[in-house]
C-alpha positions as CSV (number, residue, x, y, z in Angstrom):
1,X,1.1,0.2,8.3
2,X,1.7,4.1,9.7
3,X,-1.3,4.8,8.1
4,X,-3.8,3.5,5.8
5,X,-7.0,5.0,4.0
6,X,-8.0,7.6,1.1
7,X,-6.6,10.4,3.7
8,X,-3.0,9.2,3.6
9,X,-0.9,6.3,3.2
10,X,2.5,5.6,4.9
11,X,4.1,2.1,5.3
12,X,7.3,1.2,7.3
13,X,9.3,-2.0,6.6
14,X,12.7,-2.9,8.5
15,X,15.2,-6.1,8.0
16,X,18.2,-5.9,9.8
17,X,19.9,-3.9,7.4
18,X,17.9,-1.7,6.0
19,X,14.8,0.8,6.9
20,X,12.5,2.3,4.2
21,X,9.3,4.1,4.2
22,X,6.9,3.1,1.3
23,X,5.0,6.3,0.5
24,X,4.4,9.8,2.4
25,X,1.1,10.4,2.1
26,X,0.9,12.4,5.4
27,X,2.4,15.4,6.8
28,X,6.1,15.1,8.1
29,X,4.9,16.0,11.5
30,X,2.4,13.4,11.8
31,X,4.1,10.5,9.9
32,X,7.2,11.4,12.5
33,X,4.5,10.9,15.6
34,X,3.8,7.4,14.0
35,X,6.8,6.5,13.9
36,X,7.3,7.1,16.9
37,X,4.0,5.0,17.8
38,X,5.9,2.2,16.9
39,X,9.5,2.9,18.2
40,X,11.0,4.1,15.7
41,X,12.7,7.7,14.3
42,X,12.1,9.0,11.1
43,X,16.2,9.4,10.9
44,X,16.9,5.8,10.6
45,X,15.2,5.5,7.8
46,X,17.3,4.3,4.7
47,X,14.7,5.3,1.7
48,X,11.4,6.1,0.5
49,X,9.5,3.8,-2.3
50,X,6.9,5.8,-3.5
51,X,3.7,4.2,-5.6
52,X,2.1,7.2,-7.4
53,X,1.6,10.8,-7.8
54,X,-1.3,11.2,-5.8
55,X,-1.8,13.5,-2.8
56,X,-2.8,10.7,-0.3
57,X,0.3,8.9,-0.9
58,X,3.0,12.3,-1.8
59,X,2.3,14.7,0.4
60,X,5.1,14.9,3.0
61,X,7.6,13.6,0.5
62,X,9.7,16.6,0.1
63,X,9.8,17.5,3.5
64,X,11.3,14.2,4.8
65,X,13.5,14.5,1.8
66,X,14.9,17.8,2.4
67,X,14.8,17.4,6.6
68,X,16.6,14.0,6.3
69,X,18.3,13.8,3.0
70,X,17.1,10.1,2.7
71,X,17.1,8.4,-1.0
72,X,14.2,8.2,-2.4
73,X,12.9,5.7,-5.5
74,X,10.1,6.1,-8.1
75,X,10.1,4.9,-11.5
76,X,10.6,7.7,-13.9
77,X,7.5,9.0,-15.4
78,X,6.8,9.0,-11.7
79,X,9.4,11.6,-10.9
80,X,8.1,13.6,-13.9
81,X,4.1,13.4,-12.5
82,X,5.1,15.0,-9.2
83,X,3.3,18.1,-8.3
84,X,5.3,21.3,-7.8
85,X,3.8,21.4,-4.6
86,X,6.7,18.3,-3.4
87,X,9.1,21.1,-3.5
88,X,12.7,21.0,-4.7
89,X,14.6,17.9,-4.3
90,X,18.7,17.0,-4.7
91,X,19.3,14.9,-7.8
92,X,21.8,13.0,-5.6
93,X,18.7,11.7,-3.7
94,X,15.9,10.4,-6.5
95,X,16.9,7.3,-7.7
96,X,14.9,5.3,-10.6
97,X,13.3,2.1,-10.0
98,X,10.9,1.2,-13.1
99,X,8.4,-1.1,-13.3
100,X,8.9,-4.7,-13.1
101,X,12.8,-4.5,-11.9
102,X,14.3,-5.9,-9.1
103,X,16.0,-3.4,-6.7
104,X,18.0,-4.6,-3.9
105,X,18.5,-2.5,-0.6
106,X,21.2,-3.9,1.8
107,X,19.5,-8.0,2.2
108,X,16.1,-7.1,0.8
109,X,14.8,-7.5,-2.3
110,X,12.3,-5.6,-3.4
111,X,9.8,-6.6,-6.9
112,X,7.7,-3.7,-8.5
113,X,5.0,-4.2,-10.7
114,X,2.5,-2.2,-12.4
115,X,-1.5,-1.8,-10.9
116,X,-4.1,-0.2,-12.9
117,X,-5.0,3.1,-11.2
118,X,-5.7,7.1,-13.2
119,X,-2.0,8.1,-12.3
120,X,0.8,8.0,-14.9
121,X,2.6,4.9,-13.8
122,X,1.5,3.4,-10.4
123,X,3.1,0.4,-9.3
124,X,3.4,-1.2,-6.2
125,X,6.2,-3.6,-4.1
126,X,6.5,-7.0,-3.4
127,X,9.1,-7.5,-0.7
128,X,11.9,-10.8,-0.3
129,X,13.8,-11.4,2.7
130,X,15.3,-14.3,2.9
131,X,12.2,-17.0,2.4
132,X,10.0,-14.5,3.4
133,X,7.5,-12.3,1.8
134,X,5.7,-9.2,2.4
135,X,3.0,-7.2,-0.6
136,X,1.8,-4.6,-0.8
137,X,-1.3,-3.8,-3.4
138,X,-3.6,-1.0,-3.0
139,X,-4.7,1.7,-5.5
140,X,-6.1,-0.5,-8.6
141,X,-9.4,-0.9,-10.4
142,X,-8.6,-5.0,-10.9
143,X,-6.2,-7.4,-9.9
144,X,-5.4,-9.3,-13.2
145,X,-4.5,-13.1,-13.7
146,X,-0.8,-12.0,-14.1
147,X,-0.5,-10.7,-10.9
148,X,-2.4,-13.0,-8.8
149,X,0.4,-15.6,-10.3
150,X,3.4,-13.4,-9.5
151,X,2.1,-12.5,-5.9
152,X,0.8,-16.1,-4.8
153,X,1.6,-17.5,-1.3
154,X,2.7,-14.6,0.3
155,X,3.7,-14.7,4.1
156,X,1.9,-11.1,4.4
157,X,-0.5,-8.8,2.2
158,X,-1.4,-5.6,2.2
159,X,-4.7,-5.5,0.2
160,X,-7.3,-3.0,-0.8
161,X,-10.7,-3.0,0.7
162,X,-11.3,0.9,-0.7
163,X,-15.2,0.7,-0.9
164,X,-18.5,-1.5,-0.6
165,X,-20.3,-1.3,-3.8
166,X,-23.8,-0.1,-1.9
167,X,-22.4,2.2,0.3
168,X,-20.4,4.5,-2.6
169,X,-23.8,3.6,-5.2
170,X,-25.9,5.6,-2.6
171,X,-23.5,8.0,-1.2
172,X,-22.8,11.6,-1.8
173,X,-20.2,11.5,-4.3
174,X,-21.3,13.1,-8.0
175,X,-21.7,10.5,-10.5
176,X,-18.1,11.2,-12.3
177,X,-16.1,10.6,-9.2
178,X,-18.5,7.3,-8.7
179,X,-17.8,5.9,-12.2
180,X,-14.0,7.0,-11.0
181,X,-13.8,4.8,-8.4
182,X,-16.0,2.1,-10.0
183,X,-14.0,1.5,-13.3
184,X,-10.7,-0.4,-14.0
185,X,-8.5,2.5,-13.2
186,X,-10.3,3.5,-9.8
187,X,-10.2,0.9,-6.3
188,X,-11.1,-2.4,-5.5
189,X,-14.3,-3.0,-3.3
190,X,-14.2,-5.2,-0.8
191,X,-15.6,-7.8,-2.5
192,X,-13.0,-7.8,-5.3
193,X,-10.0,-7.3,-2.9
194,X,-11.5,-10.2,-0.8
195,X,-11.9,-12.1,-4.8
196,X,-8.1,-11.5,-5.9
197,X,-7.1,-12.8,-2.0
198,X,-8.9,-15.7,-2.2
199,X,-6.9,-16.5,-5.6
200,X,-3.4,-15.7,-3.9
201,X,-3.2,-16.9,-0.3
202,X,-1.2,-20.1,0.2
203,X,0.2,-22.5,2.9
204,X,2.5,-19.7,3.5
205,X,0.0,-16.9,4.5
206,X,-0.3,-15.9,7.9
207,X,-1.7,-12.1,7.8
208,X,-3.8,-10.3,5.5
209,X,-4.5,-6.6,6.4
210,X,-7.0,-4.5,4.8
211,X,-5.9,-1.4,3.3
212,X,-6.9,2.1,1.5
213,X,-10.4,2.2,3.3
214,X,-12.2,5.0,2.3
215,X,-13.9,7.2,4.8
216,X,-16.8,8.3,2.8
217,X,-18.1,4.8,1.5
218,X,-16.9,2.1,3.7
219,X,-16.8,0.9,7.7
220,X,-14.4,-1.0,8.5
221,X,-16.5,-3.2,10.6
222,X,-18.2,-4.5,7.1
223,X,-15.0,-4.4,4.9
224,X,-13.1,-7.4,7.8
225,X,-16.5,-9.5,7.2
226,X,-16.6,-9.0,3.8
227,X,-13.4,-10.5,3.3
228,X,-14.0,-13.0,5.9
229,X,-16.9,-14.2,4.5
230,X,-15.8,-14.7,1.1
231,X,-12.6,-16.0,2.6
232,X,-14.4,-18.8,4.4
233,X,-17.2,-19.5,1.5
234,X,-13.7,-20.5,-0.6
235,X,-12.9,-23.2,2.0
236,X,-10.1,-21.1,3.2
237,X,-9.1,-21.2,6.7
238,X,-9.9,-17.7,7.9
239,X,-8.8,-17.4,12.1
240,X,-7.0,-21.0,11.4
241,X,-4.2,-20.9,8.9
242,X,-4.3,-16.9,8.6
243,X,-5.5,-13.6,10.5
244,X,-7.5,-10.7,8.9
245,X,-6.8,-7.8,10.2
246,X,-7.7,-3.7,9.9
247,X,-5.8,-0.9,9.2
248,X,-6.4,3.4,9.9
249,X,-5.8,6.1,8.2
250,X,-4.5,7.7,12.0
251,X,-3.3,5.0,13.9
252,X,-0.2,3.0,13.4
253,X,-0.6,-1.2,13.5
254,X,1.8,-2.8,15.3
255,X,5.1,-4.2,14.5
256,X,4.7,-7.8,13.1
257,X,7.3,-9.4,12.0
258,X,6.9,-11.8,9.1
């Protein structure tokens, strides 16, 4: 995870064939310096997957597009939503990739599927290499039954922890922007990310990172033992069978390799 929170998002993924980007939500400048927190170069990446419309997750996408003519996939109401301020991209490059297909990239397979979030049509990735299994799920008011049985015993998530409940009802945000956040198209707290976790985790699960934090109405001390808490209270085996760990919205995680 390049970078994680209401801020920006930016997620790198390799196999041995292929290197994508998932999202651009920073400028191409600093997204470039994560990479390189991590060894790697923004020109050996392969594609961009991109999740939604919004700012925090679109906003260096036409400059890494034009800079290093890389594909790029969205599904296609997507491509429509994008601000003008993305800039003018080559046809050749933007590829479609609707919800709930399979797209292949060299020997990874990667599922989409649809979240409930206020953009047009956000969906997020599931990613298959051999037996192995990487998802990613931020940006959605509720995680429903149908997803928690599609994305079940996963070796890796990527979950949202966006906001604790207290912190956002007493905070400084006007009421609209509360109910926003609060209803079924706005983020998961971190007691409903840590919920829809406890529900998908399985013998399989090794790491579950803790993503889309938002700056204003969370600490990330009390989003980890959120989802520890309710982790452990499920009889799960939190520090045993899997880690929880923490993302940032300006500092790269390391390399893992699932």
């Amino acid at each position: 995870m390049l970078a994680s929170g209401s801020s920006g998002n930016c997620t790198y993924i390799e196999t041995p064939k292929k290197k994508i980007l998932v999202d651009c939500g920073l400028s191409g400048k600093k997204i470039q310096s994560l990479m390189h927190e991590i060894d790697r170069d923004l020109s050996e990446v392969d594609a961009i997957l991109v999740t939604h419309e919004h700012r925090d997750h679109i906003h260096g996408l036409g400059v890494l597009a034009r800079r290093y003519g890389v594909d790029l996939y969205a599904n296609e109401a997507t491509w429509k939503a994008l601000p003008t301020t993305v800039g003018q991209i080559k046809n050749e490059q933007k590829h479609i990739f609707e919800m709930g297909e399979v797209l292949t990239l060299g020997d990874m397979d990667i599922q989409s599927f649809g979240v409930s979030h206020d953009a047009v049509a956000p969906q997020f990735y599931s990613f298959h290499y051999h037996n192995k299994q990487f998802v990613m799920l931020t940006d959605t008011g509720y995680v429903s039954d149908r997803l928690r049985g599609l994305l079940k015993n996963a070796d890796a998530y990527l979950i949202e922890s966006n906001h604790d409940l207290e912190l956002l009802r007493m905070g400084r945000y006007p009421w609209n922007l509360k109910q926003r956040i609060l209803g079924d198209q706005g983020h998961l707290s971190n007691d409903d990310g840590a919920l829809a976790v406890s529900e998908m985790v399985g013998d399989k699960t090794k790491r579950i990172y803790l993503g889309h934090l938002s700056q204003d109405n969370n600490i990330k001390s009390l989003a980890h033992e959120t989802m520890e808490t309710i982790l452990s209270e499920k009889g799960l085996g939190v520090n045993h069978t899997f880690k929880v760990l923490d993302t940032d919205p300006y500092v790269a995680t390391e390399l893992f390799k699932v």
